[in-house]
C-alpha positions, -999 to 999 in steps of 0.1 A, spaced: -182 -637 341 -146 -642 356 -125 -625 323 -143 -595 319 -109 -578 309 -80 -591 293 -44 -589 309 -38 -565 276 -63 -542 285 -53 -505 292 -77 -500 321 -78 -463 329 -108 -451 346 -139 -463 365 -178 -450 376 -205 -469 391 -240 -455 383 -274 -474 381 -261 -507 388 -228 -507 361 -199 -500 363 -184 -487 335 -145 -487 328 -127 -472 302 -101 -493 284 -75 -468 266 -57 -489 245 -91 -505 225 -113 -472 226 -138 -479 245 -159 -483 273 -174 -512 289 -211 -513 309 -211 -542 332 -239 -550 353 -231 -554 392 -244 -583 410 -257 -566 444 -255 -597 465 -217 -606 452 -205 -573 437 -198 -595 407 -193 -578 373 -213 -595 342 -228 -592 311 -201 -563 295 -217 -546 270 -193 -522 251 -199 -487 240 -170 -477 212 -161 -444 194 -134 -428 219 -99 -424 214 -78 -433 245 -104 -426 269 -90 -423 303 -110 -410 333 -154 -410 333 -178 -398 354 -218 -406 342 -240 -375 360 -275 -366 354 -280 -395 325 -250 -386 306 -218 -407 302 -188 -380 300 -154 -395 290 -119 -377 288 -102 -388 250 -68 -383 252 -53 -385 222 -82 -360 207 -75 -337 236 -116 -334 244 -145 -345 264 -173 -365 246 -206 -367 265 -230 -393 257 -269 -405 266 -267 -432 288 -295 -458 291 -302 -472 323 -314 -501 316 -288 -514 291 -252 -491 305 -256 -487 266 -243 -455 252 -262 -430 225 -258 -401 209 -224 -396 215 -207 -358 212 -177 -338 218 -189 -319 251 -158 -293 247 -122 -296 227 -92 -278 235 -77 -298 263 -44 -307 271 -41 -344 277 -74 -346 297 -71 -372 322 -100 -366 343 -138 -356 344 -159 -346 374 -194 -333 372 -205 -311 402 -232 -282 404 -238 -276 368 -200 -278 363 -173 -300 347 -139 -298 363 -110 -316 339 -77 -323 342 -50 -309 317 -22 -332 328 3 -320 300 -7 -279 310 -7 -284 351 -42 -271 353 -80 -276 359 -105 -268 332 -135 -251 344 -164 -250 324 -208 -244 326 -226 -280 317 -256 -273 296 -283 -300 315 -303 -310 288 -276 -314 263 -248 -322 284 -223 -298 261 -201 -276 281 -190 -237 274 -171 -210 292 -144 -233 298 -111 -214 319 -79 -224 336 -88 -223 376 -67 -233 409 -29 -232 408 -1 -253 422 -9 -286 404 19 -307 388 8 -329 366 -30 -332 376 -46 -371 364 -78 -373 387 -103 -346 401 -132 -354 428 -153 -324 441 -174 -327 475 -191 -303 487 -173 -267 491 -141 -285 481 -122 -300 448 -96 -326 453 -66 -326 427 -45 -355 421 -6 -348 409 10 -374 393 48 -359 393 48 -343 427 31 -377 439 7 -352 463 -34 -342 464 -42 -308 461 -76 -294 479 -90 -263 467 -122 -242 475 -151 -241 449 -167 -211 442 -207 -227 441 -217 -196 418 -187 -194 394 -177 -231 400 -137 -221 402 -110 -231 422 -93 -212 450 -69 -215 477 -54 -243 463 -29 -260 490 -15 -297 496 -44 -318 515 -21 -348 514 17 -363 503 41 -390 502 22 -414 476 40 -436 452 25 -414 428 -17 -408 427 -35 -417 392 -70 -421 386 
């Protein structure tokens, strides 16, 4: 399928998980599930799953789908099936965000981006339900924060205005962020 996406479409984040990959679109709501050819790499057969309001960056862990909305300020976690990339059961995970950009699911922890705040949501991810609690502020020094990756010991902050990636030290027991410092600068300005 060569027009998966249309020039118009607000592509904002991306995931590959069980043979899909699954984009978010911000400017129609949703998210599509697209098969991956493994011989070409090829994306077909889009299925899409709706119900989000300017989703931006996605992460699917552990048989859920977790996708940052925007414009409602929350995360909504939902059932993935992996045979179809469709989406079920779909939830608000945790509210109260400030213009979450980005999701990442590590360790029985959700990290999120609060571009519009210059922090990193910390918060416990229930495994059966996929609903997070305890969220808190954690690390310092971000400016603008649109995409978090965590590996290993380590987060990895993208800043959109100061056009750097931050690298911080996870706590594996508590899951938050310390000695936050500059890993990396002089991009034309990192988004995820």
């Amino acid at each position: 399928e060569a027009n998966i996406l249309t020039q118009n479409d607000g592509v904002e984040g991306i995931d590959i998980s069980n043979g899909f990959a699954y984009i978010s679109i911000a400017n129609k709501n949703v998210v599509k599930a697209c098969k991956i050819n493994s011989k070409t790499g090829s994306l077909s057969e889009c299925k899409t799953n709706d119900g989000f309001n300017y989703p931006s960056g996605l992460t699917i862990s552990n048989g859920f789908a977790y996708v940052a909305n925007k414009t409602n300020m929350n995360v909504r976690v939902c059932r993935v099936d992996n045979t179809t990339g469709a989406f079920s059961e779909c939830k608000i995970a945790a509210s109260a965000f400030v213009n979450p950009d980005s999701v990442a699911i590590s360790n029985g922890f959700a990290y999120v981006t609060n571009r519009s705040k210059d922090t990193v949501s910390v918060c416990k991810v229930d495994n059966k339900s996929g609903i997070f609690s305890d969220c808190k502020d954690s690390g310092n020094g971000f400016k603008e924060p649109c995409g978090v990756a965590v590996a290993n010991s380590f987060a990895y902050v993208a800043n959109r205005k100061s056009k750097t990636v931050s690298m911080c030290r996870v706590n594996k027991e508590t899951g938050f962020l310390s000695e936050c410092k500059i890993a990396a600068s002089g991009f034309a300005g990192p988004d995820y």
